[in-house]
Residue, then its C-alpha position, 0 to 999 in steps of 0.5 A: x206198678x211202676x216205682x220213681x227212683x230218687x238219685x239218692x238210692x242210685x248206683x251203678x248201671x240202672x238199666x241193668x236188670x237185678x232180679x225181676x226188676x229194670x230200670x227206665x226213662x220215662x219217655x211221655x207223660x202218663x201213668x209211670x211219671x213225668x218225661x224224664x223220670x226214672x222208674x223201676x219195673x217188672x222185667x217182664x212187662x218193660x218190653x211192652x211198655x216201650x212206647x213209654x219208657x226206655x230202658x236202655x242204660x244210656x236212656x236211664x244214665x241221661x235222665x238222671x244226669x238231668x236230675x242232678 
């Protein structure tokens, strides 16, 4: 399951995988969130969610920046 990150526990570049963990943007309403959302999931089952989330460090940097 999917886990939305606050910008108060953010650091560093959040689409960088640290362990078994990727972040990403949220891309459309759905189970994961709200458009714009940035989530944590499994590194293993981000590629198949790619019509949901986007995980590519710009994607997560601007969604965040629009939190903020």
């Amino acid at each position: 399951m999917a886990k939305i990150i606050k910008n108060d526990d953010q650091g560093g570049d959040q689409a960088e995988k640290v362990g078994e963990v990727v972040a990403g943007r949220v891309l459309v309403h759905c189970y994961l969130g709200e458009p714009d959302d940035v989530v944590e999931l499994d590194a293993e089952l981000a590629p198949s969610l790619a019509d949901l989330v986007d995980t590519t460090p710009a994607a997560v940097e601007y969604a965040l920046s629009l939190k903020a």
